[in-house]
N, C-alpha and C positions, 0 to 999 in steps of 0.2 A: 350541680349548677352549670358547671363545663359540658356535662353528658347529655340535658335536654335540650338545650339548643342544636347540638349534633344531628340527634334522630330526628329532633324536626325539621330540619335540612335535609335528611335525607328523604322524610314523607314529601315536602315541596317538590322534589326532586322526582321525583315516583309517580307526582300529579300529575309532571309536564312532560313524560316521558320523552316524546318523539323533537319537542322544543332543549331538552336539557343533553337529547341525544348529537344534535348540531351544534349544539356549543361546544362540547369537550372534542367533537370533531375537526373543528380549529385548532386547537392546542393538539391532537393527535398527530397533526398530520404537519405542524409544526416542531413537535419533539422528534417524528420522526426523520424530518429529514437534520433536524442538527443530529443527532445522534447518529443516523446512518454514515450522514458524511464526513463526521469527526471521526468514528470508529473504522471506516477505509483509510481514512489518512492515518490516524494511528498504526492500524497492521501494515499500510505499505511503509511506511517508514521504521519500523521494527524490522521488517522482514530485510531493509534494505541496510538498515545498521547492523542484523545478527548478521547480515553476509559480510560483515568487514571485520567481523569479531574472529578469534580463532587465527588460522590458517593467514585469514584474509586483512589482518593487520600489518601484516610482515610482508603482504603482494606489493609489488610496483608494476606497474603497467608502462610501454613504452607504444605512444599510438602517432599515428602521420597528422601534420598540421604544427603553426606556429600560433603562442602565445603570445600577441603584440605588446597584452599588459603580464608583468609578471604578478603581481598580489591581484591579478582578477579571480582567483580560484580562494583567497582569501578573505578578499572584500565583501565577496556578497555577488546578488544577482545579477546586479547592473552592468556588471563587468563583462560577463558570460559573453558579449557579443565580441569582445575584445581576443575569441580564440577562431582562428580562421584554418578550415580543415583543407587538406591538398591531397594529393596521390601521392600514395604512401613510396620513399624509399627504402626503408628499411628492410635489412637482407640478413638471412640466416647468421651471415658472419658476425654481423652486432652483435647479438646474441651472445654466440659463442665467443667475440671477442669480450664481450663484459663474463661471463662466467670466468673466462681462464686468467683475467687483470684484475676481479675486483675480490676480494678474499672473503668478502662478509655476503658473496651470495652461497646461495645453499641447492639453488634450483633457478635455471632459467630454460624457457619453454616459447621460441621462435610460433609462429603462428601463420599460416599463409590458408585461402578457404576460394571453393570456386563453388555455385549453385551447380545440379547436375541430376539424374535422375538415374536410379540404383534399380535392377530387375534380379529378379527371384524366380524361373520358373516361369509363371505366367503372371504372378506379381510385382506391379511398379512403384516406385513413391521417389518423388522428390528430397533431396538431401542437401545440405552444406559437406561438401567433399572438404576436410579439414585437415590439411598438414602439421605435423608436430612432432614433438620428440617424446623419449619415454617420460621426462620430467614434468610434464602438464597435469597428470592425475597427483602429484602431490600440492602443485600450486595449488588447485581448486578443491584438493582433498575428496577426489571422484574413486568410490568404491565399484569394485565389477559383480554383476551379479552373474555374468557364465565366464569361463575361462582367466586368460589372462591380457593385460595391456601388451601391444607390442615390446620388442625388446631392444636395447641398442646396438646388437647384433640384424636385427631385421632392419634397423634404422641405418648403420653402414653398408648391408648388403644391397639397399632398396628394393626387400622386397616386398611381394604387394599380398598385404596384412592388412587388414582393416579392424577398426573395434568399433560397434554399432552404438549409438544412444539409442535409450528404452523406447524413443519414440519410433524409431526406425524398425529396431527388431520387431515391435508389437504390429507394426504395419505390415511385416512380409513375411514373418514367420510366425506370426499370434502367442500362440502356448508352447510351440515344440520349439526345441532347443534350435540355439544358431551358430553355436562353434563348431566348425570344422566344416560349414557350408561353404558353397563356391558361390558369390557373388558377383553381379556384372555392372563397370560402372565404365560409360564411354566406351562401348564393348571391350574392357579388358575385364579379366578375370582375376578377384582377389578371394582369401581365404579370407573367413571371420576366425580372429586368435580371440573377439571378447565380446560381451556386451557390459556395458557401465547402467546400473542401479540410477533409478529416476533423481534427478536433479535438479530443482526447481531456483532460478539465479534469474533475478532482474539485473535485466539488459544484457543476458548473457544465454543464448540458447544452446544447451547441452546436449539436452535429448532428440534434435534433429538432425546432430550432426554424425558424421563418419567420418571417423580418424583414422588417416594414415601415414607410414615414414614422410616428412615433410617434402621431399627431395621428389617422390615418388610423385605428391599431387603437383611440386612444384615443375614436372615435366610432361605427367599427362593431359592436365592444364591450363599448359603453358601460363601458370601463375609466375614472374619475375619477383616481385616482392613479396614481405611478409604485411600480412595488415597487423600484428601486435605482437608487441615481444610481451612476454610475462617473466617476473623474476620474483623470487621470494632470500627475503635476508635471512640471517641465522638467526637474529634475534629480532623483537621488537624494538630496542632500545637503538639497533644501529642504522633502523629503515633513514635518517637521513641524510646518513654520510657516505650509504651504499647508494640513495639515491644521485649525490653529487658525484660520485666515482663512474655510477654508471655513463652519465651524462658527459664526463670528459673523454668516457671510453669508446660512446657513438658516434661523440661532437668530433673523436677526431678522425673519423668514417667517413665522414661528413661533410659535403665544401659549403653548406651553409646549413644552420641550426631550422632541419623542414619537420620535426618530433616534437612533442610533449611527455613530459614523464608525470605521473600521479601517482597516489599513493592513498593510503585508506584516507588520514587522517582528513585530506581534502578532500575527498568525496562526504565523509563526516558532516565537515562544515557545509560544505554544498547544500546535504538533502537538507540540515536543520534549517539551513536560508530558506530553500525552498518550500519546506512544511511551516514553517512560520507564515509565510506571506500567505500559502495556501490557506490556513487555518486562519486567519483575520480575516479575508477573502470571505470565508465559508462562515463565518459566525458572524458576518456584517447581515450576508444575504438573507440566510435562516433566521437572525434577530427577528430579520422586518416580519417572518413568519409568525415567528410570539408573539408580537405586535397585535396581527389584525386577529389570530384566535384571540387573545386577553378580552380586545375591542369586540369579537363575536359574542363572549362571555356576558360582555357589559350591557349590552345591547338585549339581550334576552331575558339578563336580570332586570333589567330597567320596564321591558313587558310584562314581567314577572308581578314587579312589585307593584304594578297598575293594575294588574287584573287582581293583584289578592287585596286591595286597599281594603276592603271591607273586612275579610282574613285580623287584616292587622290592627283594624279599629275597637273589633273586640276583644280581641287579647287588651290593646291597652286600657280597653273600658272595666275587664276585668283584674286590672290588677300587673301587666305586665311590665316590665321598665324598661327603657329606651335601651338597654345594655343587649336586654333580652334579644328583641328587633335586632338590635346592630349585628350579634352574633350572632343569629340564625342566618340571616341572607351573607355575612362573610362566611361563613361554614358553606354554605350551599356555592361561591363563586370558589373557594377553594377546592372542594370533594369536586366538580365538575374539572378543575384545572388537573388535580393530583389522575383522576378516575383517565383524562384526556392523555397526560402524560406518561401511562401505565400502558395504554393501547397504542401509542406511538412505540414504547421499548417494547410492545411484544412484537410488532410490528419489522421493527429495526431485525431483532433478532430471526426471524423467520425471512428477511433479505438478506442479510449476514450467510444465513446456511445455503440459501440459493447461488451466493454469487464465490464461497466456499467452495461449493459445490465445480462450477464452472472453472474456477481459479484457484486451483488448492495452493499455490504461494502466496495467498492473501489468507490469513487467519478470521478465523470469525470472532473472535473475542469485541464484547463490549470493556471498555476501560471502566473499573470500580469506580474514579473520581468523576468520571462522567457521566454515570447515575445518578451519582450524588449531586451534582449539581445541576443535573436537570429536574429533580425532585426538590430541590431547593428553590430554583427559577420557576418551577410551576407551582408552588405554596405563594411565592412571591406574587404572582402573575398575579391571579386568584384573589390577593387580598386588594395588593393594587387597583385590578380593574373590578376589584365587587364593593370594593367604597363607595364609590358614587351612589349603585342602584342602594345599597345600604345605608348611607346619612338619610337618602330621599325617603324610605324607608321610615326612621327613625321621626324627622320631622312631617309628618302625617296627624293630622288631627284627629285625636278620638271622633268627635262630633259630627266634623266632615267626612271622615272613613265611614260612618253608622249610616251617613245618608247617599252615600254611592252606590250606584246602579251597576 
């Protein structure tokens, strides 16, 4: 009884071919833009919470600028304007003066970086010339894939060591090896002791950079400050009271409080503030999309059920009952909604591998619940807007249906 009204929904469907093809077009192109842009906002915010997992729960970062409000990093978005950024003071000795006063650090890694352009031969490319000490490949937990990370004996000698990101080596030396090359940067000459295994970090580029003894970029550069101290605590448990240790350690560096200190847990809060508002945002705008496909739906059904009046008159002249009608034409506005939101996910997933593709720190995964309730929302749709053409359907007269032209 459920089974032939089905297939006769699908033969309607089959008549109107190029008419039943524009409707579910609507809804295609409606499922696919919620689902593509829910499932970017899901991987970037994955990608940017597994970066705080790990390693990166225990980081504190120390960066130039004052907080006017202190629970702005707390609060929410609104606050965000309440942080005003300056030129940086911060100098190698903070650093080092919070490693050797605060007990519960494990790792602190000064930071100072100048743009500049690195030649190879007859090969050039652009670089982040990046000072630091040996302690920075365990903050960020950076693997080498040729040799080794400078040492703290090349870091007290200053001499001039450099370690490449993947993106650097792949640009000047491709496939063959790059340790023990001679490098030129601001025509000085450094040795490569490494290159560091690709790295993918929002808001943090890795693989562009060259590292060298901090002291070394901080004089060929004439860099005077550091732009970021990075620390990591021993534990996860003591990140807040290594953070207020740190902060008395700078502050009294300091003839006025020009830093901010952060810490995972408030970037945490941050991104979900953020992907929250994003995600209402995005499901407002793409709604109204469901909308006018449903409305395309209804529109076509409602054609539908006007050219077949005659269709419908003999069924009920034969014998059909109003149940029948009702559930044939909702069958037919659903399979067009469900068939619409099918080609939207294949759709979604074939932009997903494109934009993978170009941005491999952005995962292509679609989220299981968001399947699901786009296949839910398009049954939904479906019954919704094929009501209408369906009652009109229903309340059709044998007599007048038999004499329609």
């Amino acid at each position: 009884m459920i089974v032939k009204p089905f297939f006769m929904a699908l033969r309607g469907i089959r008549a109107y071919k190029g008419r039943s093809v524009l409707a579910l077009l609507g809804i295609a192109i409606a499922a696919f833009l919620v689902i593509s842009l829910m499932s970017v906002l899901y991987n970037f915010k994955n990608g940017l919470l597994n970066q705080f997992n790990g390693a990166g729960a225990k980081q504190i970062t120390v960066v130039p600028g004052k907080l006017l409000n202190k629970q702005a990093m707390s609060s929410g978005v609104a606050d965000l304007s309440a942080f005003t950024p300056s030129s940086s003071t911060l100098t190698y000795k903070d650093a080092m003066d919070a490693k050797k006063n605060v007990a519960g650090i494990s790792k602190a890694a000064p930071q100072n970086e100048a743009v500049t352009t690195l030649s190879f031969k007859q090969k050039t490319t652009d670089i982040i010339f990046t000072g630091t000490n040996p302690d920075l490949p365990g903050v960020f937990d950076l693997k080498l894939a040729e040799g080794s990370f400078f040492s703290g004996k090349a870091l007290v000698n200053k001499e001039k060591v450099v370690v490449l990101g993947s993106t650097v080596k792949k640009s000047v030396f491709g496939q063959s090896k790059a340790v023990g090359s001679t490098i030129v940067i601001q025509g000085k000459k450094y040795r490569v002791a490494g290159v560091l295994k690709e790295k993918k970090m929002f808001g943090f580029n890795v693989d562009e950079r060259v590292y060298a003894p901090y002291q070394v970029v901080e004089k060929e550069m004439n860099v005077k400050n550091a732009s970021m101290l990075f620390f990591q605590a021993k534990t996860t448990e003591s990140v807040p009271l290594v953070e207020a240790q740190i902060d008395s350690v700078i502050g009294g560096n300091h003839q006025k409080k020009d830093y901010n200190l952060l810490k995972a847990a408030e970037a945490v809060h941050l991104v979900n503030t953020v992907m929250k508002l994003l995600t209402a945002i995005t499901v407002s705008i793409t709604g109204v999309s469901f909308v006018v496909g449903g409305i395309g739906i209804m529109n076509v059904m409602l054609l539908t059920v006007k050219e077949r009046t005659r269709e419908i008159g003999i069924r009920k002249a034969v014998g059909a009952k109003s149940w029948h009608i009702l559930s044939q034409f909702l069958y037919e506005a659903v399979i067009l909604s469900v068939l619409g939101a099918g080609v939207g996910l294949a759709a979604t997933y074939g932009a997903l591998q494109g934009i993978h593709h170009y941005f491999p720190i952005l995962s292509n995964e679609i989220p299981r619940e968001l399947i699901q309730y786009t296949a839910i929302f398009s049954i939904g749709a479906g019954l919704l807007f094929g009501i209408i053409p369906a009652v009109r359907a229903v309340r059709i007269q044998p007599i007048e249906a038999l004499r329609y032209e």
